[in-house]
C-alpha positions in Angstrom: 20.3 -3.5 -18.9 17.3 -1.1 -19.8 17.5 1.6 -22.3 17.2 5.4 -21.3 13.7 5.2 -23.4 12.4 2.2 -21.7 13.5 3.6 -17.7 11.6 7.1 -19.1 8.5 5.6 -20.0 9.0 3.6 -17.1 8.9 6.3 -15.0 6.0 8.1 -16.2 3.7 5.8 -15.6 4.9 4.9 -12.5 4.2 9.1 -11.5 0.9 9.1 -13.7 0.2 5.8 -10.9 0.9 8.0 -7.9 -0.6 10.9 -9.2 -4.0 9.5 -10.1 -4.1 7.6 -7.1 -4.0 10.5 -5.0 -6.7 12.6 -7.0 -8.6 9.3 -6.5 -8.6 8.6 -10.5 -9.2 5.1 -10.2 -9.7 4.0 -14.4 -7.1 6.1 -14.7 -4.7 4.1 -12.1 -6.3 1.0 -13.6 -5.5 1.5 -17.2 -1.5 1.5 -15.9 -2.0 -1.7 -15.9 -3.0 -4.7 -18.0 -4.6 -7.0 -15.0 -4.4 -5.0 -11.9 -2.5 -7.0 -9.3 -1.5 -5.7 -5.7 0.7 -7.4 -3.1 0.6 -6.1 0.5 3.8 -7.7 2.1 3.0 -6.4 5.7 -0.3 -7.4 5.8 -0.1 -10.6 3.6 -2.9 -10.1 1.2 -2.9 -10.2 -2.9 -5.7 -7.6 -4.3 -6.2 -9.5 -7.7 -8.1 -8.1 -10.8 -10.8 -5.4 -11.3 -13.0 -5.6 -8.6 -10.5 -6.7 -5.6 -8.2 -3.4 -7.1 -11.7 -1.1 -6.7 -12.4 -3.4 -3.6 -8.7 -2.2 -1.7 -9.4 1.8 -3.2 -12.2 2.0 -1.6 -11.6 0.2 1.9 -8.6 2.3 2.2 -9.5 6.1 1.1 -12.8 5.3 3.8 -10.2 5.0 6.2 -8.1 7.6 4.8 -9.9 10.0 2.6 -7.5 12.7 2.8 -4.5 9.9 2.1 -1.7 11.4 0.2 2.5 10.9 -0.7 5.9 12.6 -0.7 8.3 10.9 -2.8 11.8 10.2 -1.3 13.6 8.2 -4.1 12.8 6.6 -7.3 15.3 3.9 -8.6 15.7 1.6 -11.3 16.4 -1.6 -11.8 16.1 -4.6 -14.6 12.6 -5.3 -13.9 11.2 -2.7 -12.0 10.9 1.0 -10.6 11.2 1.1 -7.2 9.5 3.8 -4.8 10.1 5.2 -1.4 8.4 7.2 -0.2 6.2 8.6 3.1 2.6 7.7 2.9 0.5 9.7 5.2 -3.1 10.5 5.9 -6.1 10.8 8.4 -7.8 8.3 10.2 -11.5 8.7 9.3 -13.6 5.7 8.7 -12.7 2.3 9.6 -9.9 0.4 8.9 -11.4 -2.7 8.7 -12.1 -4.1 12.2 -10.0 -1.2 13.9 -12.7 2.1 14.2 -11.6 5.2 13.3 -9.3 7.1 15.6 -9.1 10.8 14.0 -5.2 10.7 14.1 -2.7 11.3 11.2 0.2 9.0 10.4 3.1 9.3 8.0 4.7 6.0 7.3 7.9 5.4 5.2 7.1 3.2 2.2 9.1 1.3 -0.3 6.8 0.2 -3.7 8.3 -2.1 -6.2 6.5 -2.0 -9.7 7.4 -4.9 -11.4 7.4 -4.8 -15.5 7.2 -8.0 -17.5 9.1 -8.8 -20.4 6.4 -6.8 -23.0 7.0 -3.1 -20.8 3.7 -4.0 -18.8 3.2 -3.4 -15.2 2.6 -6.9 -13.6 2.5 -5.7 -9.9 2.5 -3.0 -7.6 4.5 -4.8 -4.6 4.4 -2.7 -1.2 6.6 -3.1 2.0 6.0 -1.2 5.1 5.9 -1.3 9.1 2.2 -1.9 10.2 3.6 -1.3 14.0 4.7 2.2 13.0 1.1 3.5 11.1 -1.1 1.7 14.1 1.5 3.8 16.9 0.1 6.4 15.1 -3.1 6.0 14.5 -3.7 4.6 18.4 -0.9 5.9 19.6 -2.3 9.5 19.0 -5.3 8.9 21.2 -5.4 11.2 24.2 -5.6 8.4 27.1 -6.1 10.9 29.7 -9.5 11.4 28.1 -11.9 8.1 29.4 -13.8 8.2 26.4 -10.9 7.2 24.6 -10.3 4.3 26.6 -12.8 3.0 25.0 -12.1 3.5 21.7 -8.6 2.3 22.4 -10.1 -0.8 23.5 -12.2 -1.3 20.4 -9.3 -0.8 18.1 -7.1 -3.7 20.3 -10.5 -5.9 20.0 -10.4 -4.8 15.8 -6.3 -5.1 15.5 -6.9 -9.0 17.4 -10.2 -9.5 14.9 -7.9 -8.6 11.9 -4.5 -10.6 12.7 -6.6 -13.9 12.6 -6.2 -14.2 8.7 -3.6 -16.8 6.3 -1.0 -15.1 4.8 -2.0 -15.2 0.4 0.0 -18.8 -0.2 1.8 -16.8 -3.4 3.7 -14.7 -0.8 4.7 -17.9 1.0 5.2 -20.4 -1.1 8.3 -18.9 -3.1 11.1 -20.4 -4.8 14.5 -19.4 -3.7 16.4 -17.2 -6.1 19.0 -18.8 -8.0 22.0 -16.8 -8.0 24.8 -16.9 -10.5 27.8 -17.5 -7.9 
């Protein structure tokens, strides 16, 4: 069981984490960790180290420069802090193959951040419905417009382009848990 002082300090970097991400701090966010390390379980993809970290910042604030939070729960747990919470922004540059559509989106998040044995953040694990953000982002085309029919089109062709890719083998290839019974 963690201590009161451990599941504060816990939490306050966890916050700091949110809050520099948002104001687009990016040492900042880095520092929370020791070897930045990102798993993105609805997409499939590991951002690993420095440069991949930077890499995934700045793909995604193109796409969503405005992109922002609202926190819903925080929890605790052995090993981790875990975070729902809505994630929501504009669509204003491309996200990678799909072009941008101008449409907001507010998608329910959960965020597990993982702490090893030393109190150091190991991983920043994210779950959440890619269906539900790309309704929104497509969905909030107006298809009685033609020139959106062919945006529309370009975002199936960049949605199809995009769902080619392996799934990271260490999101696969897992051991099952073994569980005192």
């Amino acid at each position: 069981m963690i201590t009161e002082e451990v599941r504060a300090t816990r939490q306050k970097l966890v916050l700091d984490h949110f809050h520099d991400e948002v104001r687009q701090e990016w040492d900042d966010v880095l520092s929370t960790f020791p070897h930045p390390h990102y798993e993105l379980i609805s997409t499939m993809t590991v951002h690993d180290g420095d440069r991949a970290v930077r890499g995934y910042y700045h793909d995604t604030r193109v796409a969503f420069p405005d992109q922002d939070h609202e926190i819903i729960a925080l929890r605790h747990s052995d090993d981790a802090v875990i975070v729902e919470f809505w994630l929501l922004g504009t669509h204003r540059g491309p996200l990678g193959a799909v072009p941008p559509t101008g449409s907001r989106f507010r998608v329910r998040m959960t965020a597990y951040f993982i702490f090893d044995e030393h109190e150091q953040l190991v991983c920043e694990r994210v779950y959440f419905d890619t269906l539900t953000m790309l309704r929104q982002l497509i969905g909030g085309l107006n298809m009685k417009n033609p020139r959106n029919w062919i945006l529309a089109a370009r975002c199936v062709k960049g949605l199809l382009k995009m769902s080619g890719g392996e799934p990271h083998p260490s999101l696969v290839n897992t051991a099952p848990a073994t569980l005192a019974g």
